[in-house]
C-alpha positions in Angstrom: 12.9 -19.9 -2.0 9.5 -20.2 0.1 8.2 -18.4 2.6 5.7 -20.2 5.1 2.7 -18.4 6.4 1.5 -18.0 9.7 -2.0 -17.4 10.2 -2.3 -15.1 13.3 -6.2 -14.4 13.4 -9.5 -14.7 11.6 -12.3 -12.7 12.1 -15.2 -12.5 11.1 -16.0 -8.9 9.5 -18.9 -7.5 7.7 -17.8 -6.3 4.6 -15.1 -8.3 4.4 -13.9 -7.5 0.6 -13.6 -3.6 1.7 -11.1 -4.6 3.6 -8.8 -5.7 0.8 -9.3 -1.9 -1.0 -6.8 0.3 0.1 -9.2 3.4 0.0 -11.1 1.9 3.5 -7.6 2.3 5.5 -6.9 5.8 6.3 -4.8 7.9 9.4 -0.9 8.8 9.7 0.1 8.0 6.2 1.0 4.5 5.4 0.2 3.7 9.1 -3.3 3.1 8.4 -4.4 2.6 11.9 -8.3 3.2 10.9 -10.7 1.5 8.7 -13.6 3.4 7.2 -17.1 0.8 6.3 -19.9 1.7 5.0 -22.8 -0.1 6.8 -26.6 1.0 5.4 -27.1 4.9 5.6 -23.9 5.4 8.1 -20.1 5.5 8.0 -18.4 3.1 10.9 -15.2 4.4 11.8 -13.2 1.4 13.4 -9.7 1.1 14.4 -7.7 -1.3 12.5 -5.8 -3.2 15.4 -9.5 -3.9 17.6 -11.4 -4.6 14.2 -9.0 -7.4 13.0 -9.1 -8.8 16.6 -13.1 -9.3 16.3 -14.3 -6.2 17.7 -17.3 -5.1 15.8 -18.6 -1.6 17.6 -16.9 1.5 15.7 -15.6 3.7 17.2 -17.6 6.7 15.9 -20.0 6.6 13.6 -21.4 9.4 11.1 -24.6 9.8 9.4 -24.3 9.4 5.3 -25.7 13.1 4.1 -27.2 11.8 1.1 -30.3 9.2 0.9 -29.4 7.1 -2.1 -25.6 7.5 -3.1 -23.7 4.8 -2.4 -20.5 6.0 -4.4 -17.3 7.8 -3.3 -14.9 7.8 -1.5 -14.8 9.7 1.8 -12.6 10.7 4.5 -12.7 11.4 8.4 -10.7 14.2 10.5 -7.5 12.7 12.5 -9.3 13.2 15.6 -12.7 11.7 14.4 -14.4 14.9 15.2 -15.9 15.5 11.3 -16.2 13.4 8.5 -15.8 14.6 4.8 -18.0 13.0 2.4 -17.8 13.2 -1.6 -20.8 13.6 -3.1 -22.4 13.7 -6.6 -22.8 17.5 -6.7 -20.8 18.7 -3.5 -18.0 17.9 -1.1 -20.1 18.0 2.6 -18.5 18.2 6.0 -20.3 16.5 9.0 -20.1 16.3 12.9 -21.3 13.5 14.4 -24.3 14.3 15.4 -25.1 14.5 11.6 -25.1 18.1 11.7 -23.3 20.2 8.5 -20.4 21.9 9.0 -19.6 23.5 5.5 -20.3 22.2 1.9 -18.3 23.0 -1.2 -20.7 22.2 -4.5 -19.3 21.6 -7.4 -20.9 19.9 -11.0 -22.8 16.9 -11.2 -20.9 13.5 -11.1 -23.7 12.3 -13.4 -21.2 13.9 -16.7 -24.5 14.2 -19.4 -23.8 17.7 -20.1 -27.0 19.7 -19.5 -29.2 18.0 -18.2 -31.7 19.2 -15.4 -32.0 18.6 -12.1 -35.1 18.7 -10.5 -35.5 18.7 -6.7 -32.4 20.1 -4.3 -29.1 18.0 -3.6 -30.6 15.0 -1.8 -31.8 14.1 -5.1 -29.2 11.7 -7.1 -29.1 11.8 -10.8 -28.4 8.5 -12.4 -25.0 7.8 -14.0 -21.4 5.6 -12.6 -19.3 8.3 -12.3 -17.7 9.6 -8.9 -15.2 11.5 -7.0 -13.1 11.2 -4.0 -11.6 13.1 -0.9 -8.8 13.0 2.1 -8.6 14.9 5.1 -4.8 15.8 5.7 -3.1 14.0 8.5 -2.5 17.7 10.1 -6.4 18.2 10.2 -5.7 21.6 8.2 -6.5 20.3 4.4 -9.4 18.5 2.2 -8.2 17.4 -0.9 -11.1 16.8 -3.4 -11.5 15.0 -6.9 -14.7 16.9 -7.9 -16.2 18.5 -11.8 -16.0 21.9 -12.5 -19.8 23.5 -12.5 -19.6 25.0 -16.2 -17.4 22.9 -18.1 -17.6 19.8 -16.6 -14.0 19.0 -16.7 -12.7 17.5 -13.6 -10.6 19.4 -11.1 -8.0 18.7 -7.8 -8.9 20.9 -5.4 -7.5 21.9 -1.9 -10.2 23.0 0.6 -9.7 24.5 4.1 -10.5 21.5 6.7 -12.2 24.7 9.0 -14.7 26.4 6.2 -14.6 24.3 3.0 -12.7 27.9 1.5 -11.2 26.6 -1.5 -7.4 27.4 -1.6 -6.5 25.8 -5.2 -7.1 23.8 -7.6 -5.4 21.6 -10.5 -7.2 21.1 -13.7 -7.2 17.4 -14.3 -7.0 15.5 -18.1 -9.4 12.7 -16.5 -12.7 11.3 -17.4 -13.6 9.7 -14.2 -15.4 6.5 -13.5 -14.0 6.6 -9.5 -10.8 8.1 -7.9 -9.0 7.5 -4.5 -6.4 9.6 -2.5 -3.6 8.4 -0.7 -1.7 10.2 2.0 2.1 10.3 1.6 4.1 9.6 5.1 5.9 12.8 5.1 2.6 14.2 5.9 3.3 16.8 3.2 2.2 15.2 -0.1 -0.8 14.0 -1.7 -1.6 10.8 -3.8 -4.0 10.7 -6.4 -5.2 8.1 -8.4 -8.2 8.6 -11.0 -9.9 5.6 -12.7 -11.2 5.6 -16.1 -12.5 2.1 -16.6 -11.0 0.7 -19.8 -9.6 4.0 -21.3 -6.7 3.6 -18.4 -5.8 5.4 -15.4 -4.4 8.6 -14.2 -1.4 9.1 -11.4 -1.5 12.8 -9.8 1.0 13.7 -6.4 0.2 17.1 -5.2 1.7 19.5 -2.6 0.4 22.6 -1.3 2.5 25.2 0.5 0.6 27.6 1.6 0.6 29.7 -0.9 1.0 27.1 -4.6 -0.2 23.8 -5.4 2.9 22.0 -6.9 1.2 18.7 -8.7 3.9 16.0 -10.3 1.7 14.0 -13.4 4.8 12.6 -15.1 3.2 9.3 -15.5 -0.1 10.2 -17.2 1.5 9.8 -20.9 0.1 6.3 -21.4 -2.9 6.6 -18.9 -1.6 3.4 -17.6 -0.4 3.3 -14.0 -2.6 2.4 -11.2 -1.2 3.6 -7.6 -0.7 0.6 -5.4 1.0 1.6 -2.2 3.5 4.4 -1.0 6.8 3.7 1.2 6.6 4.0 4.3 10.6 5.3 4.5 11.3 7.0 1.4 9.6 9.2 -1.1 9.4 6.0 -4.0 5.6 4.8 -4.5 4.7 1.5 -5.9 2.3 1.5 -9.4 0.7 -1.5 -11.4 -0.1 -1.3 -14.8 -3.8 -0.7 -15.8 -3.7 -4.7 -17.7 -1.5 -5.9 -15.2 1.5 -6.7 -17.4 4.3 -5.3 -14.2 4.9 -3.9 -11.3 7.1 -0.4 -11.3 8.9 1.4 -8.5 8.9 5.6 -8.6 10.2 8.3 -7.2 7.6 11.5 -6.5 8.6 13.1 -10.0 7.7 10.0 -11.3 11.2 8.9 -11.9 11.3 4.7 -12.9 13.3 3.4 -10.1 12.5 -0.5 -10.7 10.7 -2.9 -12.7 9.2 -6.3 -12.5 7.2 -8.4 -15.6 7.5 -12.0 -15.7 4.5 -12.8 -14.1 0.4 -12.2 -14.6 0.2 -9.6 -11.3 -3.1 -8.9 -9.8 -4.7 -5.7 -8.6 -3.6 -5.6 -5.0 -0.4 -5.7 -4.3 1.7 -3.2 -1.9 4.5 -2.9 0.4 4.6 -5.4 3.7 7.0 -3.5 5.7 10.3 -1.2 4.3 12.2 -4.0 2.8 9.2 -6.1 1.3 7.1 -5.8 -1.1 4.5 -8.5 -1.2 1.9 -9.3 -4.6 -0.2 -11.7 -5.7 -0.2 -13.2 -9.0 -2.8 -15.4 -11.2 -6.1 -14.9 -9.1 -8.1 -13.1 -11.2 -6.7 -14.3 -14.7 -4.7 -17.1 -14.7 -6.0 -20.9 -13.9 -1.9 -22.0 -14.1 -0.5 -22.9 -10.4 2.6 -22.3 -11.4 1.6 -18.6 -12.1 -0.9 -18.3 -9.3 0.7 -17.0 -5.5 1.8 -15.0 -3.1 5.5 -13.3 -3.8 7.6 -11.6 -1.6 9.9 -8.9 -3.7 12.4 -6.7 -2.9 11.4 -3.1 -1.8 13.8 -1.2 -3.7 14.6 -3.3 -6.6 11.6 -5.5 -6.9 14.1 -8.3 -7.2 11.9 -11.7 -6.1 12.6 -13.0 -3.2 10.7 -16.2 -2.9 6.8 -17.6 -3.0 4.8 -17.7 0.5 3.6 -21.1 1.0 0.2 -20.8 2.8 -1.5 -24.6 4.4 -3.5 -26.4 2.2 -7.0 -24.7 1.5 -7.0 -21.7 3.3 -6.3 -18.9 0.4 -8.1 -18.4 -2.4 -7.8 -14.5 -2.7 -5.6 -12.0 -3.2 -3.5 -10.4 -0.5 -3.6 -6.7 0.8 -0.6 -5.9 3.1 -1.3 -4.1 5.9 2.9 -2.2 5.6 3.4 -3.6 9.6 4.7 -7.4 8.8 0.9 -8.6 7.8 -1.4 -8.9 5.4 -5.4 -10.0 5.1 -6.5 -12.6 3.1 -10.9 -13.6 2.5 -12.7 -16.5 2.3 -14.8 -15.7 -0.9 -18.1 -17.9 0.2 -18.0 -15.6 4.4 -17.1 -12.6 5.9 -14.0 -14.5 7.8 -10.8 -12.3 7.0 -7.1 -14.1 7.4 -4.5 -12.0 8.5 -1.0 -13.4 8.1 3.1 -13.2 8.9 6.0 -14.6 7.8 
């Protein structure tokens, strides 16, 4: 069965492939009602519903704290009062006047073991390697993917949003090229997702209580799942694996709920509203039409539904839903985004 498209906006947006990442959407769990851009030396806090309707102007802006690195992935306060930045040798708070609020240092995201730094932290070492962080939707947390200062393994750690205290932490099996976190609706748990280039990657859900940090990492025998998207109603989570050979359905304990093959799935796939999940297939590997698409599967059972038909000549890249009914398509030669409903 297909599904016809209809194209309800294109704007134009600098940085236009950010916006098919799921680490630039952040706020409220799967509701996702900000978008974080880097743009030069500053991070551009938008919100989602003005930037897809052509307005440019963030709504706040904060000051990058470190001349030269360009990698991470950071995270801003519910109310937009503070920004948390990850960094090659710390995790830095900052207001937006640019001013510090706390920093938590940890080891070098460079990984050659012992070598020297010269200079204070504004100086960064070279190396590919970097971490991640997530303010809590309460405000009250920082989770942080950051590298232990003497061993140089890598570690989950839970700060306080108030002082940068740490309140735990989670030795992690990971040999990190970049990470991502991803905030579960229940506003209780924690997604983490650890890339390792092509040795795999690494699936992490965390919950802290208080008093323990309880971490599921059931997946992590074959270093293979990559995590797509979270439900917006339940506690199941949607993974891809690392070659892109299927689609699989969880639970938080990472409990195999559902399955899909058949097809040669790309990278961003994820769920379009409750009932829907919606993929792409054959952009980046496969030159076949018949294997190259848009398909809309079922949430629970990842049962195919049908193909979305698009008109002629308007897509040519993959599809990141947006979990409210829509999802953005690019043009790959502008910065014009699509955004789309049944």
């Amino acid at each position: 069965m297909d599904f016809v498209a209809r194209l309800i906006g294109s704007p134009s947006v600098p940085g236009v492939r950010a916006l098919l990442e799921g680490s630039v959407f952040e706020s409220g769990g799967h509701e996702q009602r900000r978008v974080l851009l880097k743009h030069g030396a500053e991070l551009a806090v938008h919100d989602r519903a003005a930037l897809l309707a052509g307005e440019r102007a963030p709504e706040t802006v904060f000051p990058l704290p470190w001349p030269g690195w360009d990698r991470g992935v950071h995270s801003v306060s519910p109310d937009s009062t503070f920004a948390v930045f990850s960094g090659q040798r710390s995790v830095r708070a900052v207001a937006a006047d640019g001013g510090t609020l706390w920093s938590y240092v940890h080891g070098c995201w460079n990984q050659e073991v012992g070598h020297a730094h010269t200079g204070d932290e504004q100086q960064v070492c070279r190396g590919n390697a970097s971490g991640s962080c997530r303010v809590s939707d309460d405000g009250r947390l920082v989770w942080a993917h950051v590298v232990d200062s003497e061993e140089y393994g890598e570690h989950w750690v839970v700060l306080d949003a108030r002082d940068g205290r740490e309140l735990a932490r989670w030795e992690l099996d990971s040999a990190a090229s970049g990470s991502w976190h991803t905030s579960h609706p229940d506003g209780v748990h924690m997604g983490l997702c650890v890339g390792m280039g092509q040795d795999g990657a690494l699936v992490y859900w965390g919950r802290w209580d208080g008093e323990t940090l309880a971490v599921h990492d059931e997946l992590n025998e074959g270093l293979d799942r990559v995590l797509a998207d979270v439900h917006p109603n339940h506690p199941g989570f949607l993974t891809i694996e690392h070659n892109l050979n299927d689609l699989q359905m969880h639970a938080l304990d990472g409990t195999l709920l559902a399955e899909r093959r058949e097809l040669p799935w790309d990278w961003c796939c994820g769920f379009l509203d409750g009932d829907t999940v919606l993929a792409t297939t054959g952009i980046e590997f496969s030159s076949d039409p018949e294997e190259t698409g848009t398909w809309l599967l079922d949430a629970r059972t990842l049962e195919i539904r049908g193909r979305v038909t698009y008109p002629p000549g308007t897509v040519d890249s993959v599809a990141r839903p947006l979990g409210d009914g829509t999802w953005l398509t690019h043009e790959h030669a502008t910065e014009t985004v699509r955004r789309w409903t049944l």
